[in-house]
mmCIF file of the C-alpha atoms, coordinates in Angstrom:
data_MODEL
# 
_entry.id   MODEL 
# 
loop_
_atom_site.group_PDB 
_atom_site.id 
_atom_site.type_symbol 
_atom_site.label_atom_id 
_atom_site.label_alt_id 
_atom_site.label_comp_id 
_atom_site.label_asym_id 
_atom_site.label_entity_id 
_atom_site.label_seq_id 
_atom_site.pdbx_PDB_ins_code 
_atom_site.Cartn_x 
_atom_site.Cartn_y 
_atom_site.Cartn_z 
_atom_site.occupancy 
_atom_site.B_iso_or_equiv 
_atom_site.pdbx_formal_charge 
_atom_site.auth_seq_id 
_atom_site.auth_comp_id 
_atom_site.auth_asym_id 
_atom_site.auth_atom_id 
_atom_site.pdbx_PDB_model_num 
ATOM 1   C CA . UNK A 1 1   ? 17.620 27.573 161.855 1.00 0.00 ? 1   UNK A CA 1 
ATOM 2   C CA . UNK A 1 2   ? 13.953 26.125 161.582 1.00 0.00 ? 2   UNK A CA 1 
ATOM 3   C CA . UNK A 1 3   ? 13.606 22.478 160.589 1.00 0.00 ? 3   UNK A CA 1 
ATOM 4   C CA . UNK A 1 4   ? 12.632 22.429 156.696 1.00 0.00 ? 4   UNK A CA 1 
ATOM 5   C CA . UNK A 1 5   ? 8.849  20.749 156.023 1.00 0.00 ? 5   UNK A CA 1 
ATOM 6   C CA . UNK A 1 6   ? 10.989 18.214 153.346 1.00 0.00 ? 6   UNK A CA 1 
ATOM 7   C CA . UNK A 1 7   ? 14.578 17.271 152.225 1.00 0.00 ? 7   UNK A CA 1 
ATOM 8   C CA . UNK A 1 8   ? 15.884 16.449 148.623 1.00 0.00 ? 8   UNK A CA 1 
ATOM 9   C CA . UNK A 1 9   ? 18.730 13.480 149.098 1.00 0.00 ? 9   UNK A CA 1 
ATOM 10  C CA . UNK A 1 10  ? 20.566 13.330 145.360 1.00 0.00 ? 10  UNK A CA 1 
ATOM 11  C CA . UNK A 1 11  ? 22.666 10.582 145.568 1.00 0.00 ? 11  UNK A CA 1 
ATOM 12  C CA . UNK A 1 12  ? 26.349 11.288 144.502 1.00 0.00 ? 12  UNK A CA 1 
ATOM 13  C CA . UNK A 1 13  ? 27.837 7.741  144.818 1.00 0.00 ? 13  UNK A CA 1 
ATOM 14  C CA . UNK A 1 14  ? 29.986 8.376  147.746 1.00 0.00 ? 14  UNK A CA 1 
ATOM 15  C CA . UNK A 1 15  ? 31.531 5.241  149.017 1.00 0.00 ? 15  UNK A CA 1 
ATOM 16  C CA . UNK A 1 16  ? 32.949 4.074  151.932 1.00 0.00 ? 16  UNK A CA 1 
ATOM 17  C CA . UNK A 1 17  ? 35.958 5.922  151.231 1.00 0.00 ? 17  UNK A CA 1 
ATOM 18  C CA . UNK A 1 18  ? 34.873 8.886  150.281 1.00 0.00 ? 18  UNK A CA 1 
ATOM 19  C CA . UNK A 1 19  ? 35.553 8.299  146.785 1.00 0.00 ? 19  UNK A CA 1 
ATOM 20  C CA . UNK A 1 20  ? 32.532 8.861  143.963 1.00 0.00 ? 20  UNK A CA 1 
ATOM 21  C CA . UNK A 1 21  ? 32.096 5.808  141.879 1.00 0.00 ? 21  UNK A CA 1 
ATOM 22  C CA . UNK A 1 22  ? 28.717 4.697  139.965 1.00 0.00 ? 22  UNK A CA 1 
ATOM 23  C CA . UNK A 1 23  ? 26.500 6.742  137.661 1.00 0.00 ? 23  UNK A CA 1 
ATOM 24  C CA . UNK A 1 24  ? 25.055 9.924  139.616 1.00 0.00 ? 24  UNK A CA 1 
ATOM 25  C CA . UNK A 1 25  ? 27.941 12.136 140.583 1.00 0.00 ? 25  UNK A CA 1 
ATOM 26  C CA . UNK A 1 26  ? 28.565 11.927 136.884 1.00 0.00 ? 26  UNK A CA 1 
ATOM 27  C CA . UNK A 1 27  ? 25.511 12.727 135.567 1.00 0.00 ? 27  UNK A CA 1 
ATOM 28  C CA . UNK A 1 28  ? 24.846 15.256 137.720 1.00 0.00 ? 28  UNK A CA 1 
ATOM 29  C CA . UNK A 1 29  ? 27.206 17.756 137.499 1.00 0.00 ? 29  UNK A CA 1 
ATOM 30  C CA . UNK A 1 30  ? 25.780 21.519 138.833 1.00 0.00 ? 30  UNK A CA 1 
ATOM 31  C CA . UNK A 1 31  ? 22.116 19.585 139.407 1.00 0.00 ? 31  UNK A CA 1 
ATOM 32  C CA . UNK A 1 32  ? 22.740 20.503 143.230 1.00 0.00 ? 32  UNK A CA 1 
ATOM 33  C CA . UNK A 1 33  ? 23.023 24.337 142.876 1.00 0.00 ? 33  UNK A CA 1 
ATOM 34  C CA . UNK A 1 34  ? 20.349 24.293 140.214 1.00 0.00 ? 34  UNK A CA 1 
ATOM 35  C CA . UNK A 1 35  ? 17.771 22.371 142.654 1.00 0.00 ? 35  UNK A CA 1 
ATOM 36  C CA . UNK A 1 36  ? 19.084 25.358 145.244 1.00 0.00 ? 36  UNK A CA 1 
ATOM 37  C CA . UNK A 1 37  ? 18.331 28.020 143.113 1.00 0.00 ? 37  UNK A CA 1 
ATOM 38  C CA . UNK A 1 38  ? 14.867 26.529 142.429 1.00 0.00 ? 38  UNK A CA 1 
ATOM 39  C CA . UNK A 1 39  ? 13.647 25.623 145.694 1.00 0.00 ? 39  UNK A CA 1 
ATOM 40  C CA . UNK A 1 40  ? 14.465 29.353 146.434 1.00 0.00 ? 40  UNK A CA 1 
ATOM 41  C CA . UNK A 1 41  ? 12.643 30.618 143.010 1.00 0.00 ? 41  UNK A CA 1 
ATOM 42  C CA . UNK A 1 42  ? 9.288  28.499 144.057 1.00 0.00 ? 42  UNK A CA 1 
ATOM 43  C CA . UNK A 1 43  ? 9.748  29.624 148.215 1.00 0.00 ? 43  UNK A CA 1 
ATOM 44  C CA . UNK A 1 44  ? 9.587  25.958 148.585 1.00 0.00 ? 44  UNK A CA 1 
ATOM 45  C CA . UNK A 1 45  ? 10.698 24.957 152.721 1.00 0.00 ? 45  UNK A CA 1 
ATOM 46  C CA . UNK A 1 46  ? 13.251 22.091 151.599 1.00 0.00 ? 46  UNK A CA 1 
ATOM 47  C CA . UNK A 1 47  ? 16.700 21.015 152.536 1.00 0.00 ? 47  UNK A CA 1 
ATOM 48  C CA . UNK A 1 48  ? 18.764 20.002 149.480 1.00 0.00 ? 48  UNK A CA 1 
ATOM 49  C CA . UNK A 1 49  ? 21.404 17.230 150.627 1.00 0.00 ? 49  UNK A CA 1 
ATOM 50  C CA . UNK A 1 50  ? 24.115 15.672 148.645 1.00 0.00 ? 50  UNK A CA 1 
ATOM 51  C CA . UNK A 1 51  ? 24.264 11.251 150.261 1.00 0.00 ? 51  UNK A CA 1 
ATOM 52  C CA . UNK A 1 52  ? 26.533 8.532  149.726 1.00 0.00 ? 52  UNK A CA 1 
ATOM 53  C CA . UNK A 1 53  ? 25.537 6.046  147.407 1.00 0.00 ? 53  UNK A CA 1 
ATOM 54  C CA . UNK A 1 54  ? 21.679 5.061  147.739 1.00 0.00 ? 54  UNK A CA 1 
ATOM 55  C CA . UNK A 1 55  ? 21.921 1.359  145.748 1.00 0.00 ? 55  UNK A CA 1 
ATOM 56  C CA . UNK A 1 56  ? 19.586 2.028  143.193 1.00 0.00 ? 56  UNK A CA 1 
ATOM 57  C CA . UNK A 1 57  ? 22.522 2.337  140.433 1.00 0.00 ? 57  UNK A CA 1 
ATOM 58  C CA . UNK A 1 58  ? 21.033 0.513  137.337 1.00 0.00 ? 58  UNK A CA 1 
ATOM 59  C CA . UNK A 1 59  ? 17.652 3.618  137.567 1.00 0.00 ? 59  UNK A CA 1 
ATOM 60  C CA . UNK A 1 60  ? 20.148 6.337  138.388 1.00 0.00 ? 60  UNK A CA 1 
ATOM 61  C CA . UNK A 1 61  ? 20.853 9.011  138.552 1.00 0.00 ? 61  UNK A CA 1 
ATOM 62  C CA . UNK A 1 62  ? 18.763 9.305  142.150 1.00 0.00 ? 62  UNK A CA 1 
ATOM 63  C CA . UNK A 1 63  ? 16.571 11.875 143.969 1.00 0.00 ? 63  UNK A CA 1 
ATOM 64  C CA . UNK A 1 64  ? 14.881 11.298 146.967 1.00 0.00 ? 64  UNK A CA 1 
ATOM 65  C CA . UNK A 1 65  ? 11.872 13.489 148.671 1.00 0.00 ? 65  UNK A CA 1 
ATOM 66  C CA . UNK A 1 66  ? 11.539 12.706 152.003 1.00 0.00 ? 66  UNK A CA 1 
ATOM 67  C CA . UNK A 1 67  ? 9.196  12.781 154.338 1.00 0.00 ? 67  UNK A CA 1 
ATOM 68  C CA . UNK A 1 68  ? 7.142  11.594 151.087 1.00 0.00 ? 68  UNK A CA 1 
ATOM 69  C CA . UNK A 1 69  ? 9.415  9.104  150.150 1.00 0.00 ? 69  UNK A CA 1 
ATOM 70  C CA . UNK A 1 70  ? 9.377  9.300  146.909 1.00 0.00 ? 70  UNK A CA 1 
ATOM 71  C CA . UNK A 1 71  ? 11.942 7.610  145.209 1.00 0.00 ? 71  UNK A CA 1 
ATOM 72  C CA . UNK A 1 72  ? 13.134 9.161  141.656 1.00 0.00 ? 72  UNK A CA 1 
ATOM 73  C CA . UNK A 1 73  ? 14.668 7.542  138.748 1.00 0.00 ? 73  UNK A CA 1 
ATOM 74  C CA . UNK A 1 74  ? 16.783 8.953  135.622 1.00 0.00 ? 74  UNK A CA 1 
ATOM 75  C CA . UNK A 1 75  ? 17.032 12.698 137.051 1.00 0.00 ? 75  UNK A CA 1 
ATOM 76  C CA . UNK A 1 76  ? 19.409 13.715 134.483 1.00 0.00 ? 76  UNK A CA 1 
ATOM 77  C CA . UNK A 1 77  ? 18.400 16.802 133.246 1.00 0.00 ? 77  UNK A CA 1 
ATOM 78  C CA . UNK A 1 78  ? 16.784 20.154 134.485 1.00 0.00 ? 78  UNK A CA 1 
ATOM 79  C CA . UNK A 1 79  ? 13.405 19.166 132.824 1.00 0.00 ? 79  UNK A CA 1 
ATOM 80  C CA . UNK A 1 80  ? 13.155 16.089 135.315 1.00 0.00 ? 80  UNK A CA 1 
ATOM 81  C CA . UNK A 1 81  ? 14.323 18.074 138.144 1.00 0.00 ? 81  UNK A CA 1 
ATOM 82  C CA . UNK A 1 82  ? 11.575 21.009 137.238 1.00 0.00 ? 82  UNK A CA 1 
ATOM 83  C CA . UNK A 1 83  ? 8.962  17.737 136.713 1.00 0.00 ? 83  UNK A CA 1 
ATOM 84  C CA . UNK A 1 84  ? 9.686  16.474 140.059 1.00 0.00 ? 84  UNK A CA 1 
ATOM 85  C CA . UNK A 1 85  ? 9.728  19.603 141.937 1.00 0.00 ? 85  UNK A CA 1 
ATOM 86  C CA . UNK A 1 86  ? 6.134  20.689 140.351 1.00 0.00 ? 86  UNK A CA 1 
ATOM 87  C CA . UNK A 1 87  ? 4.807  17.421 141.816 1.00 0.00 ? 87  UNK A CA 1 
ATOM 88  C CA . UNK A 1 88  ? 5.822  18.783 144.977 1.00 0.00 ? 88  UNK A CA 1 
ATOM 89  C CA . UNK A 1 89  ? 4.099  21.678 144.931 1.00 0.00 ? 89  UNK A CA 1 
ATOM 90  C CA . UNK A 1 90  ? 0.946  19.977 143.470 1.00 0.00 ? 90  UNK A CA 1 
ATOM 91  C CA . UNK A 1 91  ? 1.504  17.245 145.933 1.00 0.00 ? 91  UNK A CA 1 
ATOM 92  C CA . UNK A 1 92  ? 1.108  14.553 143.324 1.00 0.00 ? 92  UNK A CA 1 
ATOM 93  C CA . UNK A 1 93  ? 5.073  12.613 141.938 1.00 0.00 ? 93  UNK A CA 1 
ATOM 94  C CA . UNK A 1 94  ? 5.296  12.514 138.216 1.00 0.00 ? 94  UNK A CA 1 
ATOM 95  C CA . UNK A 1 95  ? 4.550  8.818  138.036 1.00 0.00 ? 95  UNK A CA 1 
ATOM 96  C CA . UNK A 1 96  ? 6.950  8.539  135.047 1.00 0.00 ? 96  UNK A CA 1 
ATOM 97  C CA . UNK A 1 97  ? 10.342 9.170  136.926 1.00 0.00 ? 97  UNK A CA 1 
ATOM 98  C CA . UNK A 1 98  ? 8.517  7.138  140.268 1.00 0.00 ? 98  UNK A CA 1 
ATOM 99  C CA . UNK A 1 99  ? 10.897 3.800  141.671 1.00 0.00 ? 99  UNK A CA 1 
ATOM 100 C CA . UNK A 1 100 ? 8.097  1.080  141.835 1.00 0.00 ? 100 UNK A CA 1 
# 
């Protein structure tokens, strides 16, 4: 398997333990197939992958684009996800769901 150009980290609060605590596994519930099924629809080259908790709590829920590192805030809905993953292809993050 080829080495994807980017990767999509959604945090979903994993702890030490294993066990989910914080806001993102709960507010995103199915966002991991649906970011799947569009990377696929837009023939993007990205790597979806669910991470332990990524400490930014009090702006989540959390998505990541790395090697851009682009930090995401309040992804809590498929209009956000659809936002951020246009700004991917365009090369440009929305600026309103940008950490910092």
């Amino acid at each position: 398997m080829a080495i994807p150009e980017k990767q999509i980290l959604v945090c979903q609060s994993f702890r030490l333990k294993g066990d989910p605590k914080g806001i993102c596994h709960k507010q995103t519930d199915g966002f991991l197939q649906y970011i799947e099924e569009e990377i696929l629809d837009r023939g993007l080259d990205m790597q979806v992958i669910a991470t332990g908790c990524l400490k930014q709590c009090e702006s989540g829920p959390i998505m990541v684009v790395q090697p851009d590192n682009w930090w995401f805030k309040g992804v809590d809905s498929e209009e956000v996800i659809d936002a951020i993953l246009d700004g991917v292809e365009d090369g440009e993050p929305p600026a309103e769901y940008l950490i910092g």
